[in-house]
C-alpha positions in Angstrom: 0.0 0.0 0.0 1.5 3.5 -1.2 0.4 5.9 1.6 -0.6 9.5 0.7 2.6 11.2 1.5 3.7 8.6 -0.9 1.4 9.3 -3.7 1.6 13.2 -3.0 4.8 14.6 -1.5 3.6 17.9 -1.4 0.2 17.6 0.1 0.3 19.9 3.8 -3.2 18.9 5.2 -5.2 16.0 4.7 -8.5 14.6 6.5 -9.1 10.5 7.3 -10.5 8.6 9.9 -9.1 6.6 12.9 -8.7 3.0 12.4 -7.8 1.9 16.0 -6.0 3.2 18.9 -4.1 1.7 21.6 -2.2 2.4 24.3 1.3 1.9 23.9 5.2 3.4 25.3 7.7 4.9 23.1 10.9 5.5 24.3 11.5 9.2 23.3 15.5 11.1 23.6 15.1 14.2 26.1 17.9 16.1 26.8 20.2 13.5 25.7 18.8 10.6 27.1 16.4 7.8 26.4 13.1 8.0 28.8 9.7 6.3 28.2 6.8 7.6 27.5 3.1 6.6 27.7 0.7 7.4 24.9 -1.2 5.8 22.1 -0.6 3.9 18.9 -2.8 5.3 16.4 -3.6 3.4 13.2 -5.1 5.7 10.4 -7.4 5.2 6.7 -4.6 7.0 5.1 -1.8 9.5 6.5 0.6 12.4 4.9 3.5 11.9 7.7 5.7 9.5 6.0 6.7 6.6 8.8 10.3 6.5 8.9 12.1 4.1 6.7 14.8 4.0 3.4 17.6 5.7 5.2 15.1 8.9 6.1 13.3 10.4 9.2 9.9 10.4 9.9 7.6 13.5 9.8 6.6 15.3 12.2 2.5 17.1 12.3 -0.3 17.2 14.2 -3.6 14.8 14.3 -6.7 16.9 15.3 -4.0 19.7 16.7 -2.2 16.6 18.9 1.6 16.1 18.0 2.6 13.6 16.2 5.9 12.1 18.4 6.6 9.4 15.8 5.7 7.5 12.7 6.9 4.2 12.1 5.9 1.7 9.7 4.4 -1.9 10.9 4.0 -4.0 7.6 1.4 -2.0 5.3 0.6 0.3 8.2 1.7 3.5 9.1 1.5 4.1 13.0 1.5 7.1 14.8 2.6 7.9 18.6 0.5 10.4 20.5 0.1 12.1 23.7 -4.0 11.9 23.8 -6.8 8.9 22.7 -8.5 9.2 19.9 -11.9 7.5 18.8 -12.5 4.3 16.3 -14.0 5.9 13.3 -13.4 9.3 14.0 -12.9 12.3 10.9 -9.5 14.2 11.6 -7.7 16.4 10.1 -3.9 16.0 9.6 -1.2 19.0 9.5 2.2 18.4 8.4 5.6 20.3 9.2 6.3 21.2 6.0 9.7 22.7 6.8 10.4 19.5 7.9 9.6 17.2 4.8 10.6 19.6 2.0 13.9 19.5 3.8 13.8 15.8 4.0 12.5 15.7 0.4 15.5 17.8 -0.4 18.4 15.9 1.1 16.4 12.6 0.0 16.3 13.7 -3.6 19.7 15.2 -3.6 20.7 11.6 -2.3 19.4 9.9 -5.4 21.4 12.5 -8.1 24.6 12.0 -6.5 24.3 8.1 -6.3 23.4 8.0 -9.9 26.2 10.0 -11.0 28.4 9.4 -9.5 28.1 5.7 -10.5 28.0 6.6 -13.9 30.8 9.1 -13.8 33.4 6.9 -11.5 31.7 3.4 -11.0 31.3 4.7 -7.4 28.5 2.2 -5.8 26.6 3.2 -3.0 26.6 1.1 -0.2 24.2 2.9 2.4 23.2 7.2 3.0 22.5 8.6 6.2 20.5 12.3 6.3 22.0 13.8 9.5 20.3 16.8 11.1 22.4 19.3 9.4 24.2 17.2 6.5 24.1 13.6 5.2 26.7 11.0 4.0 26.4 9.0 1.2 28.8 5.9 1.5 30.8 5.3 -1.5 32.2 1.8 -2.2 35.6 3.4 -2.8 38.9 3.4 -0.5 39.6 7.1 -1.9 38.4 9.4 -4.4 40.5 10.9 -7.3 41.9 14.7 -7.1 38.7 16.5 -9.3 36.0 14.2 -8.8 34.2 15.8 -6.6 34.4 19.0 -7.8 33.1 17.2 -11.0 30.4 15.4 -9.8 29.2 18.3 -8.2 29.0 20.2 -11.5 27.2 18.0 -13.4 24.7 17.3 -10.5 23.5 21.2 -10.3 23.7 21.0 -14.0 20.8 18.7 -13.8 19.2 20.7 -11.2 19.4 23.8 -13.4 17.8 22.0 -16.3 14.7 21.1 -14.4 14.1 17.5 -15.0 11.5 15.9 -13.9 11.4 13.3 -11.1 8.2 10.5 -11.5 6.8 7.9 -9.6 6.0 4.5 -10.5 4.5 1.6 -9.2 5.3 -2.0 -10.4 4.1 -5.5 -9.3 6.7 -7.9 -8.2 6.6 -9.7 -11.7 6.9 -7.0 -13.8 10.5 -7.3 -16.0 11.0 -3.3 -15.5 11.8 -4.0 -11.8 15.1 -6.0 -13.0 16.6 -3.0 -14.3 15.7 -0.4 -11.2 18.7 0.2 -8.7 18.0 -1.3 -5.1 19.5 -2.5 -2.8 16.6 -5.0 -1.4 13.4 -4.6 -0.2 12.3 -5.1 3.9 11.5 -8.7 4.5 7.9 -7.1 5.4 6.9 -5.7 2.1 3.9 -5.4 1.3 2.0 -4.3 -1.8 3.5 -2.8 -5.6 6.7 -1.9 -5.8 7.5 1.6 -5.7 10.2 3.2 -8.3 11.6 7.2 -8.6 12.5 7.9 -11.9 14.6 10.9 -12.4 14.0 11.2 -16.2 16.7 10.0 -18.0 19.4 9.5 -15.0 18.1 7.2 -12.7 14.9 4.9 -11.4 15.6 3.5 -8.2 13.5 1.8 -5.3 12.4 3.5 -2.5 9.9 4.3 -0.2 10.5 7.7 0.7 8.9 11.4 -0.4 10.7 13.5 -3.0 10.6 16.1 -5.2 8.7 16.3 -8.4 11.4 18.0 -10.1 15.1 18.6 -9.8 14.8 22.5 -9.7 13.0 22.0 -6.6 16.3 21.2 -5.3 17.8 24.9 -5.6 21.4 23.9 -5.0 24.2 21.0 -3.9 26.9 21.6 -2.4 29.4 18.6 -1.7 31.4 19.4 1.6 33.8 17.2 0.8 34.9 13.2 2.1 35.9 11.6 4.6 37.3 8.1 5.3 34.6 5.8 6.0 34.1 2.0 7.3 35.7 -0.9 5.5 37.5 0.8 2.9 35.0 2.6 2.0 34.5 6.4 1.7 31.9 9.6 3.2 30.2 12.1 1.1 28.9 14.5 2.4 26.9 17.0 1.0 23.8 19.5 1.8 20.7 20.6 -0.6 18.8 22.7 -0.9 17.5 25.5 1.6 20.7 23.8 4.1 23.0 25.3 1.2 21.2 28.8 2.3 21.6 27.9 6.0 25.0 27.0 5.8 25.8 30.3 3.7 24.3 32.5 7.0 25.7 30.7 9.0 29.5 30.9 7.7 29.3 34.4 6.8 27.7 35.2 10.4 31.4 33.4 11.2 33.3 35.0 9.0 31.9 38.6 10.5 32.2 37.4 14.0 36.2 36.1 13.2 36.9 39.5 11.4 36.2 41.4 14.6 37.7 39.1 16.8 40.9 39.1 14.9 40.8 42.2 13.2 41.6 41.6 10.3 39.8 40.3 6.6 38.7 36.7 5.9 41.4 35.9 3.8 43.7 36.4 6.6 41.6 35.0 9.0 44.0 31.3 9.3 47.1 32.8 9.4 46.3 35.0 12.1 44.5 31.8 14.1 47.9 30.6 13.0 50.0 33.1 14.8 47.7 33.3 18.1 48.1 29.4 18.4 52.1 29.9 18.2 51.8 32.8 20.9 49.4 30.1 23.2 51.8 27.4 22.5 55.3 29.5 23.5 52.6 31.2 26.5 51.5 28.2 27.7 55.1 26.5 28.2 56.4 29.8 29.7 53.8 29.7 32.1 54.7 25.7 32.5 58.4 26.4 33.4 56.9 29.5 36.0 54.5 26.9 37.4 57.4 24.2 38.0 60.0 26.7 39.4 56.7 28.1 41.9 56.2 24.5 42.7 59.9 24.1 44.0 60.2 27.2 45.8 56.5 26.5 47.5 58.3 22.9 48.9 61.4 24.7 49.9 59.5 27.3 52.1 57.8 24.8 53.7 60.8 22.6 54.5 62.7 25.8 55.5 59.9 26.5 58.8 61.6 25.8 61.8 58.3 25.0 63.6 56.9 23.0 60.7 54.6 20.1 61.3 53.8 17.4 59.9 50.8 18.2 57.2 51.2 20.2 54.0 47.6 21.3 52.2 47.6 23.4 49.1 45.4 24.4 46.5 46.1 26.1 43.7 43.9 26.9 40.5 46.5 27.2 37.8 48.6 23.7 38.5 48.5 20.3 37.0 49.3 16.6 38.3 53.3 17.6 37.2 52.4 21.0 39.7 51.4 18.5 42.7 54.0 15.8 41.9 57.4 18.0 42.1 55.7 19.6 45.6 55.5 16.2 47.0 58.8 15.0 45.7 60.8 18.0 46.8 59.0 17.8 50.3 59.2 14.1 50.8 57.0 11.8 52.1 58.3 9.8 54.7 57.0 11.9 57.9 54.6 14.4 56.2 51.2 14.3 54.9 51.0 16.1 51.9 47.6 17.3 50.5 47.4 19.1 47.0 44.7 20.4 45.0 44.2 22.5 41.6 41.3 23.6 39.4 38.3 25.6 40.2 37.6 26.6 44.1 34.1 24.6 43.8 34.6 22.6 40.9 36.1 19.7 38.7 40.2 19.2 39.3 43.1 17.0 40.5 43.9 15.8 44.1 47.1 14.5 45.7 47.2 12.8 48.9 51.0 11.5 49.9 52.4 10.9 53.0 53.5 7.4 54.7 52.2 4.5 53.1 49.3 3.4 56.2 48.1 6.6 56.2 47.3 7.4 52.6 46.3 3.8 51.8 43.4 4.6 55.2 43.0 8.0 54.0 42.8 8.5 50.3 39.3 6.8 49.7 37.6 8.9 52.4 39.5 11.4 50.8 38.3 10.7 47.2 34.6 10.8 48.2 34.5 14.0 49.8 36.0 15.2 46.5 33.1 13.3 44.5 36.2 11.7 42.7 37.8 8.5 41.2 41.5 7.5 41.7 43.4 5.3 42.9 47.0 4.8 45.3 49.9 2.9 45.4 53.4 3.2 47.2 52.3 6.2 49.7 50.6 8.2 47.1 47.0 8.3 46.0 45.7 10.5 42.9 43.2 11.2 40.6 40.2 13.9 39.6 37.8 15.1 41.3 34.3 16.1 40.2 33.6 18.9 42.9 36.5 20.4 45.0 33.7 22.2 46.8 33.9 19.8 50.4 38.1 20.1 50.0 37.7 21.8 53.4 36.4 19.1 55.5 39.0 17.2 53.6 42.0 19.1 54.6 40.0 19.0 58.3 39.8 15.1 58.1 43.9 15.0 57.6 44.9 17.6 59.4 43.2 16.2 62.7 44.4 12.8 61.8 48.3 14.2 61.6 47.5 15.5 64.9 46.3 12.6 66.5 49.3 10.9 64.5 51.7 14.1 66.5 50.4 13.1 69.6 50.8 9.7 69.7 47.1 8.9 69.5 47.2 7.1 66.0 
């Protein structure tokens, strides 16, 4: 069964009844995780959101003004995920995002031009396409691409889209002989009903289930980004169509204005003078490396220099690293002291050092590594690691300090 989506791409609203509903869960992503969600499966007459299969995304609409969380596709049935129950039988009236699907019918379409020609031009196969949120991949079967052939293939595809030609669809039975010379790569082991073919007139007819345009000028523009290695010796494409081209225009000239102030000076000098700040960082950065080391020695000196020094050493300092903590501890020495270091934010994520003789740290250093919210771990008097919150370091220091005093007066 060819749904309506499938039969008119283009269509925004459309009005049907309600087959069955039933209650059902749908594991949705929020905020970057998986949760579960109750709601109901909702089996329609006919539908405009395209369930999600052939390497694109469902739609996303409204049934009766409820969203539409998912389409997927259940043998010949479409079935739709939604907050609220709706009645057996009952007329509604579907919206789609249209945004949404031209942009999907964009990339989708744009998919389909580049296979085709770029087997013809090369002998580069597709093996599989994914249409990514802001650009898609097509995966060539290819270990590399030739200098030119991009730029090539991308000629001749908006050449084609510049000379408007039309995109058809066609169904065929299972039987029919034209089906042997479509391009597919299989159909699902649930398929039901004729077999549905694009034909982009003159270029390509190829299986598939999704919604396209009805003609390549509908696709504005192409632009290939470029390659990438892929998996298996195989190799990336990826591109953008369409109203993405416009997007991705803004959006790198809103870039380009924003580097230009920044560095003050025009685009065309805009990676040399990333160029020169990233030197100045680099020779910064090991300056203030060799300060850090020489304030690390002369912190350990001043301690061991105190005449009424005890026998507990806590430090925290925002700017150091593990090297920072490990020359304090080794000019101090470990043998007698307790030695408790800290660097990173006052209240946030960092390092910890606990050293000291070998009983003590190996009692200390997990109670130590909990107030700290951290993970680490200790061998041979010393005991390391991050920490996710420095914000209980106080009670921390309080914990050793009393312990070394206990230890000082013969109590431990």
């Amino acid at each position: 069964m060819a749904f309506q989506c499938q039969r008119d791409s283009y269509m925004k609203e459309f009005a049907t009844s309600v087959v069955s509903c039933s209650a059902a869960e749908l594991k949705l992503e929020s905020n970057g995780k998986k949760e579960k969600v109750k709601g109901f499966n909702v089996i329609l007459k006919d539908t405009i959101l395209f369930p999600e299969g052939g390497g694109q995304s469902d739609d996303h609409g409204t049934i009766e003004n409820i969203p539409v969380l998912r389409v997927t596709r259940q043998g010949p049935e479409a079935v739709h995920f939604v907050s609220s129950p709706l009645k057996e039988g009952q007329e509604v009236q579907l919206k789609l995002d249209w945004e949404r699907r031209f942009d999907h019918m964009q990339q989708h379409s744009g998919q389909h031009l580049i296979t085709a020609l770029a087997d013809t031009m090369f002998g580069y196969k597709t093996t599989s396409w994914e249409l990514g949120r802001q650009r898609s991949s097509i995966e060539l079967d290819t270990v590399t691409v030739k200098a030119g052939e991009m730029e090539a293939l991308e000629a001749a595809v908006n050449e084609n889209i510049r000379a408007h030609v039309p995109v058809n669809v066609q169904l065929l039975s299972l039987d029919d002989p034209a089906v042997e010379k479509v391009r597919s790569r299989g159909l699902p082991d649930d398929h039901a009903g004729p077999i549905r073919i694009i034909d982009i007139e003159g270029i390509d007819a190829n299986m598939c289930c999704g919604t396209h345009v009805s003609n390549l000028s509908h696709l504005q523009v192409i632009k290939i980004l470029g390659t990438e290695k892929g998996k298996k010796n195989k190799t990336n494409l990826i591109f953008i169509a369409g109203n993405r081209v416009l997007k991705y225009a803004e959006k790198s000239y809103n870039t380009e204005k924003s580097l230009t102030a920044l560095l003050k000076t025009g685009p065309d000098e805009h990676a040399d003078a990333v160029d020169k700040l990233q030197k100045t960082v680099k020779r910064l950065q090991k300056s203030n490396l060799t300060l850090l080391r020489d304030m690390a020695v002369l912190i350990a000196q001043n301690f061991k220099n105190q005449p009424d020094k005890d026998n507990f050493f806590s430090l925290h300092n925002k700017d150091g690293d593990n090297e920072f903590m490990n020359i304090i501890a080794n000019e101090i020495g470990c043998q007698d002291t307790v030695v408790f270091l800290t660097v990173g934010e006052e209240k946030g994520p960092g390092l910890f050092l606990l050293a000291g003789p070998e009983n003590v740290v190996t009692e200390l250093g997990p109670r130590v590594m909990e107030l700290l919210q951290g993970k680490g771990a200790g061998k041979n008097g010393r005991f390391q690691g991050k920490a996710n919150s420095l914000a209980q370091r106080a009670e921390a220091e309080a914990l050793l300090r009393e312990h070394s005093r206990r230890r000082s007066a013969g109590e431990e």
